[in-house]
Phi, psi and omega in degrees: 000072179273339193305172159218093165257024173248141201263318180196167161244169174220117176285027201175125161210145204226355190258305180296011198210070204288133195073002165230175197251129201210142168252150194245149158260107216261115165280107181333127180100161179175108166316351168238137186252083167292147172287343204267341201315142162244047170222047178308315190281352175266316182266359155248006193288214188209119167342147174194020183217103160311138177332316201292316181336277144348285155301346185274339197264346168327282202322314197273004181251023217274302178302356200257288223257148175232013192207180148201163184242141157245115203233198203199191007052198173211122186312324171302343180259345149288137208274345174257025175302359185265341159285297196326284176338312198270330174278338221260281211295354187278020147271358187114352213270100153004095171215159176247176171220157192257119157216143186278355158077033181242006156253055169314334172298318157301330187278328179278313181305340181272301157337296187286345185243033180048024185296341230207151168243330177195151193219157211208084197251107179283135173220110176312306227165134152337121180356284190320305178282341205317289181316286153033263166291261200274035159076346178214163192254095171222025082062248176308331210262345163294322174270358139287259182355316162308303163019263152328292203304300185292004184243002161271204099341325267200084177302151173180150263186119160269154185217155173200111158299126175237135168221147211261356161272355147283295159290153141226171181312327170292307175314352210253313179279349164312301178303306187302326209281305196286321139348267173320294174292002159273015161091023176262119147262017171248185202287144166268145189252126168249149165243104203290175223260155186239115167252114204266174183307310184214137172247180154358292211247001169049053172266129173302190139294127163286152185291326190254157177304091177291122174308066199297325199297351167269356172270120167293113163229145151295339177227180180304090184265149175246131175261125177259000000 
């Protein structure tokens, strides 16, 4: 693991982990180009922090931190993440990872050698909208990943960023239908959209309001 595919770290976070105190890893890069992302300099930027880096400021958080998260960009697209993982839990550490479901073979592989603790699986958008939305057709290989998820052992949470001139409520309940029917029971989580200084796709604040109370789900949604 010579590479340096982490873009920063954030040494503290109390949001990302739920119910531990976690440093997050932002990994460089990202196979999709959502508009809304407000993490332009992570996804076209360039790795500039080495694995051993990481491990090095663990090993010295090992008393403060009980997890760490690996997010993006998107984390799945470093090709040793599955050693990464593995040295991170022989320190003690918890982890989860943020993945956007567009490697399910690394996500089954992270799954069998138990590398993982939690997982967090973003689902852009409805078929229909998916390219759309995230700039790429990755679609099936995100309902593999859901898949994967649900046959495991291994809590994680679907999320979907709504912003209301992208999503509308009916696209939302679609997205839930298709949940429930692969057999997903945990909550589904919407995150509305940051409207940060600059995103991706250099999306204002929507004009409009999004409408939950107009979403039909079969299972539980949560607004973050």
């Amino acid at each position: 693991m010579r590479e340096s595919p982490i873009y920063d770290i954030t040494p503290f976070t109390m949001l990302d982990y739920p119910d531990s105190l976690a440093a997050i890893a932002w990994f460089a890069g990202c196979n999709m180009r959502c508009g809304y992302c407000y993490n332009p300099h992570i996804v076209l930027g360039e790795g500039r922090i080495a694995t051993e880096k990481l491990l090095e400021f663990l090993r010295k958080r090992k008393d403060k931190l009980e997890a760490v998260v690996l997010s993006g960009g998107e984390c799945t697209n470093f090709a040793a993440i599955g050693e990464l993982c593995a040295e991170i839990k022989k320190i003690g550490y918890k982890v989860k990872i943020d993945t956007n479901g567009s490697r399910p073979e690394r996500l089954s592989a992270l799954i069998a050698a138990k590398a993982i603790d939690y997982v967090a699986l973003d689902f852009k958008a409805p078929r229909e909208k998916f390219r759309e939305i995230a700039g790429a057709d990755f679609y099936d290989q995100t309902l593999q990943s859901l898949r994967l998820l649900i046959a495991s052992e291994i809590p994680f949470e679907a999320r979907t960023t709504i912003h209301s001139a992208l999503l509308t409520p009916a696209d939302i309940s679609r997205i839930a239908e298709v949940l429930c029917s692969e057999g997903y029971k945990n909550n589904y989580c919407l995150q509305n959209f940051v409207a940060a200084k600059k995103t991706l796709g250099n999306l204002g604040k929507p004009a409009e309001k999004f409408n939950l109370a107009a979403v039909s789900s079969p299972i539980k949604v949560v607004l973050r």
